[in-house]
N, C-alpha and C positions, 0 to 999 in steps of 0.2 A: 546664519543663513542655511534654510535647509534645502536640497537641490533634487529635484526628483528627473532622470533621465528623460530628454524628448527624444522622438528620433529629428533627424538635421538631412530635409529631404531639399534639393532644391540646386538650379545652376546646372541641371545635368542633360536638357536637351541638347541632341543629337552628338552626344558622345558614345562611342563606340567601343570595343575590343581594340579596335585598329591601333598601333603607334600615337600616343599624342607627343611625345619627346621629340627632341632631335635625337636622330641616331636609332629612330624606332625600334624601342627598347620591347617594344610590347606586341604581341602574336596577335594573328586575326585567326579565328576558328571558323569552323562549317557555321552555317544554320542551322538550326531543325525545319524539317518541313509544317511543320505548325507549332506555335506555343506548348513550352511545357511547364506542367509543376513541377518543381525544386522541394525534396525533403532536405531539412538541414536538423543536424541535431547535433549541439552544442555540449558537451560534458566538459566543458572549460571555463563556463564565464563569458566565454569571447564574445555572444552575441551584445554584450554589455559596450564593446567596441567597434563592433563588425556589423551589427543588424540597419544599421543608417545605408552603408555600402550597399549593400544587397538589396536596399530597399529605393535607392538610387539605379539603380542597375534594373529594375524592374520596370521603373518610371521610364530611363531612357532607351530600354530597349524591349518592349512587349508583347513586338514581334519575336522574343525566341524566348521570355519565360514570361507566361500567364500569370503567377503567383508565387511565391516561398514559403513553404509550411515550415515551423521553426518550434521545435520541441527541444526539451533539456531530460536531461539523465546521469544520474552520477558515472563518473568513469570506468571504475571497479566493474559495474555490470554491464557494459555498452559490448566489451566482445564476445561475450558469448553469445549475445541478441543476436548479433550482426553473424557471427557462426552458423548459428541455428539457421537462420533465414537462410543465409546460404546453402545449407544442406539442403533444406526443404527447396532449392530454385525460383526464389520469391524473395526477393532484398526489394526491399521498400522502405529502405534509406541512402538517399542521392549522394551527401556529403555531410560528412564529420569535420564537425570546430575541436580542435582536443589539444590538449599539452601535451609534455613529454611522456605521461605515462598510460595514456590509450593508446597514445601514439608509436609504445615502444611493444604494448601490448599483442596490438594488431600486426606489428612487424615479426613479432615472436612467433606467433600464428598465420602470417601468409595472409591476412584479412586484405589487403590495401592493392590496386591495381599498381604497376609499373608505368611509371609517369618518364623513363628516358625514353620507352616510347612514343611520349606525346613532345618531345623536349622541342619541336620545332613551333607548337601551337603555344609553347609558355613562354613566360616574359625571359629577357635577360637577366638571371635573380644575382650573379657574380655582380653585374653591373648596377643594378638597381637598390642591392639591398645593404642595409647598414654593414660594416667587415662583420661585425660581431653578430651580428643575423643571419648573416653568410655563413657566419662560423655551426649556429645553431640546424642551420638547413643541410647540412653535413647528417645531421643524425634523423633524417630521413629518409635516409637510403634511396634518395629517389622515388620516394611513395608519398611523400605529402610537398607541402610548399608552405615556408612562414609565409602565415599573413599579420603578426605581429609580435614584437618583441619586447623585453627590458630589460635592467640589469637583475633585477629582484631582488636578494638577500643574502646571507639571514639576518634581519633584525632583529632586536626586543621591540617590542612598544612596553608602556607601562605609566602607570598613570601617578604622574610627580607627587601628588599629595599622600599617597602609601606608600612610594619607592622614593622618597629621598635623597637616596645616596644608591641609586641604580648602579647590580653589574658592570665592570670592565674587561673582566674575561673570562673564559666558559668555568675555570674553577670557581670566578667568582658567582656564577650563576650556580651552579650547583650546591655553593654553602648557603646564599640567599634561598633555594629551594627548599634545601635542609631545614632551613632556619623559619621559613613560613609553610607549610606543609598545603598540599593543594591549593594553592595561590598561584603557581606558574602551569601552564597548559599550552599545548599545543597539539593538533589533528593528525590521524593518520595521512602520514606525505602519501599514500596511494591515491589518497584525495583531497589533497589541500599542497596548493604552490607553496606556501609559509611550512608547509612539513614537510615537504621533498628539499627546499633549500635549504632548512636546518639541518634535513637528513644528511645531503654532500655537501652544506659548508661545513660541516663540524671535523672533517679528515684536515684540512689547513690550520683549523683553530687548534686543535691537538696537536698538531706535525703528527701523525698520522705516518707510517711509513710508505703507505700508496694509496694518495684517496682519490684515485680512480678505478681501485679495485676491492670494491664493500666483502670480497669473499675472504681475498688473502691480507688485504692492506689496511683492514680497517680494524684492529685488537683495542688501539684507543677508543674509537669512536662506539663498539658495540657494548665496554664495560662504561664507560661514560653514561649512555642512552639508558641501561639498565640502572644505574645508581639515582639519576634522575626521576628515573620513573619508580623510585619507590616513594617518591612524594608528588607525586603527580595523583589524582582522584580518580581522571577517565581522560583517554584521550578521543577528540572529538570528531566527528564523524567527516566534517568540512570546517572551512576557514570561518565561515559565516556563524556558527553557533560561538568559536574563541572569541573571537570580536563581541559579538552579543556579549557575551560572559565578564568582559572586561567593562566594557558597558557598562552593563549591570550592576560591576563592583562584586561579582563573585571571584575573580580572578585577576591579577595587579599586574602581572607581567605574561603575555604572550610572542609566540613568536611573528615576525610581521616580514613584510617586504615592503617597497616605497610603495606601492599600488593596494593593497591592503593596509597601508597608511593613512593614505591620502582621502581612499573614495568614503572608509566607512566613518569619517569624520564631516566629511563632505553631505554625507545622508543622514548624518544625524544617531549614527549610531554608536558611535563613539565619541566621548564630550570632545573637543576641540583642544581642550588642554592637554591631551596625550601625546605622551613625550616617546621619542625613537633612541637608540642607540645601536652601535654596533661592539662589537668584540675585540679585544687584540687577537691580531693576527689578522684580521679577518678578509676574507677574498668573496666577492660576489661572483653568487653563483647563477648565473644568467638562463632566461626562461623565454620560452617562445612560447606564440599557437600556430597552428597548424591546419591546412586543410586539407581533408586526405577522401580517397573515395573509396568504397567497400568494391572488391572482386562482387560481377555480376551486375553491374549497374547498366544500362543499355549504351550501344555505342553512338547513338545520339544524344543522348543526356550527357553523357561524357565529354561529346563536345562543346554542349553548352555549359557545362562546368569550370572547362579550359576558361570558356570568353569568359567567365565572371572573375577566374582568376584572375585574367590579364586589369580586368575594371579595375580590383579590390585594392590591386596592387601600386594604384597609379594615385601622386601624390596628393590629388585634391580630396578623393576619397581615404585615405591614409590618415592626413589629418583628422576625422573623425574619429581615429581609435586612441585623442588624445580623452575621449571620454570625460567623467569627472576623475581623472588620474586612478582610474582601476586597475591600469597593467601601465603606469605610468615609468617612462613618458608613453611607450605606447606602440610608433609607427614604427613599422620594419626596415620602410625603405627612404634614404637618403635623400636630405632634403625639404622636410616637413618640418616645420617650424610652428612652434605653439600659435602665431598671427593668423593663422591658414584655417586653424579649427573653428568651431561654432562658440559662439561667444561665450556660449554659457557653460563650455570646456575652461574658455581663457578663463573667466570669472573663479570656476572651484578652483582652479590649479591656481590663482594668482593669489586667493585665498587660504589656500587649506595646503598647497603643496611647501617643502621646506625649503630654501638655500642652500643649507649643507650638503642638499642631492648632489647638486652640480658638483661639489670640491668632493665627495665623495666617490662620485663616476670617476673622474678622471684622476684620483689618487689611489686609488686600489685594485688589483690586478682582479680582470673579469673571467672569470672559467667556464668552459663549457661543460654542462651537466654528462652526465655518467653515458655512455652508449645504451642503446636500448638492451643490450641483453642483461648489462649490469645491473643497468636501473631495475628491472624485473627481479633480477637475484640481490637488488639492496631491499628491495618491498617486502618479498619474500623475508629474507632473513629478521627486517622489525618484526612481518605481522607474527613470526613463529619465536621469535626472542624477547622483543620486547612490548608487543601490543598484545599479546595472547595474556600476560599477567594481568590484566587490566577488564578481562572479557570474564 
């Protein structure tokens, strides 16, 4: 069955910012004095789970946003854009979709407005949001807000009819690499989730003597990524060309997460027979997105940004980011149950999604990725160690 994304508009008259919970969990913002347009730019994917919300959010309240303009951009380039424009006095983008690594980007640089000063117009996120999402919301210093989460990785995928007797643990990946030379790939983690969590689950899978410190604590983890990558051919610019590759049958083993599992099997881009695995040792390293707003945005857009926060965040809207299991399971916040989503979420995920997920989430310890300053000096250090051989 092949699934192509609809958006899942509907059910949403006269719902508001205001508290739907008991315990009104959720902030009411200002108005604008007239409709605005919403730039949204996405360097995550996220719109793949999020673009229904916002598109509900427009239906139900159109009195405060006219439209949502919704453009994508690789990560890598999204801060200096958003720099630039600032300097020049002219930011003409409202809101960023981003993972952890624009996210850590624009923290490193000052890009992102301080949101403890809005903290009375935002929802109760201690309250409302999964612990481990809570835990994720931690490394946004107060400048962005999950609007969704999972455990992520790092998996293998690989495809049973050339890997018959698949990897067990990362030495054994390394002699099966040895052993098939450009057959294993995986993307720059500066832009690709399946390369950031290969990148910090591999400090557990070694024992590593600090892997939450890529400068001092990672000796395993950067001779490992270099031995690898002498039989690696190219590493790939994003998740979507690995997958293609695999695909394709140019490549047998990639690196995956459940959500890079699930969807590109789902869409037909990966035959259905492709099998996952994980590592001894191995610890999930857990991944969010994020909504964050650039310094200079006007102080009325900003509060209409709040209200959409508060919408995005509330569970009936949530359930749509069960998607076709892209960033699966998906919701950030507590309480969403695959029943709640649109049918033809239930349908791929009832299809295409694994079993072993469940006994896997709740048997192996979930870590939270690197701080953002790390995470910037773990990127740094591949792209000049081990991605530059490769260029």
């Amino acid at each position: 069955m092949k699934i192509t994304r609809r958006t899942f508009v509907g059910g949403v008259a006269g719902m508001t910012g205001l508290g739907l919970l008991p315990g009104r969990l959720f902030a009411q913002a200002k108005a604008p004095a007239s409709p605005v347009t919403i730039t949204i730019v996405d360097v995550a994917g996220n719109l793949a789970l999020t673009q229904g919300m916002f598109e509900n959010y427009a239906a139900a309240k159109p009195e405060w946003v006219s439209s949502f303009a919704f453009t994508k951009a690789p990560a890598p380039e999204l801060p200096a854009k958003i720099q630039a424009q600032q300097a020049a006095g002219k930011v003409d983008i409202d809101l960023v979709l981003t993972g952890t690594d624009a996210l850590a980007a624009g923290l490193d640089q000052g890009l992102w407005i301080d949101l403890a000063q809005h903290k009375s117009s935002l929802p109760d996120l201690e309250n409302i949001l999964l612990p481990q999402a809570f835990k994720m919301q931690g490394l946004a210093k107060d400048q962005g807000v999950v609007v969704t989460y999972y455990p992520s990785g790092p998996l293998i995928e690989y495809m049973p009819e050339r890997v018959p007797t698949p990897p067990k643990t990362a030495a054994e990946l390394l002699e099966w690499a040895k052993a098939n030379p450009n057959k294993f790939m995986y993307a720059r983690p500066a832009n690709s989730g399946p390369g950031r969590t290969f990148l910090m689950g591999l400090p557990y899978l070694l024992g590593d003597s600090d892997p939450l410190d890529p400068v001092n604590g990672w000796a395993k983890t950067w001779e490992y990524l270099k031995a690898i990558g002498e039989h690696i051919e190219y590493y790939g610019t994003g998740t979507t060309q690995t997958m293609k590759e695999l695909g394709e049958g140019t490549r047998d083993i990639v690196v995956s997460t459940t959500g890079w599992d699930i969807n590109p099997r789902a869409l037909g881009i990966v035959p259905t027979e492709a099998k996952v695995g994980k590592l001894e040792g191995f610890h999930w390293v857990t991944d969010a997105h994020y909504a964050v707003i650039p310094k200079g945005v006007s102080d009325e857009k900003v509060a209409v940004l709040l209200d959409v926060i508060n919408f995005i965040l509330q569970p009936k809207q949530q359930a749509i980011a069960y998607d076709q299991g892209y960033f699966y399971p998906g919701p950030a916040v507590k309480d969403v149950t695959l029943d709640m989503a649109p049918q033809e979420s239930q349908d791929a995920i009832n299809e295409f999604g694994r079993p072993e997920y469940a006994d896997w989430i709740a048997n192996n310890p979930l870590e939270v990725p690197l701080e953002p300053a790390r995470i910037v000096d773990a990127f740094r250090i591949w792209d000049e160690q081990v991605g530059a051989s490769k260029t």
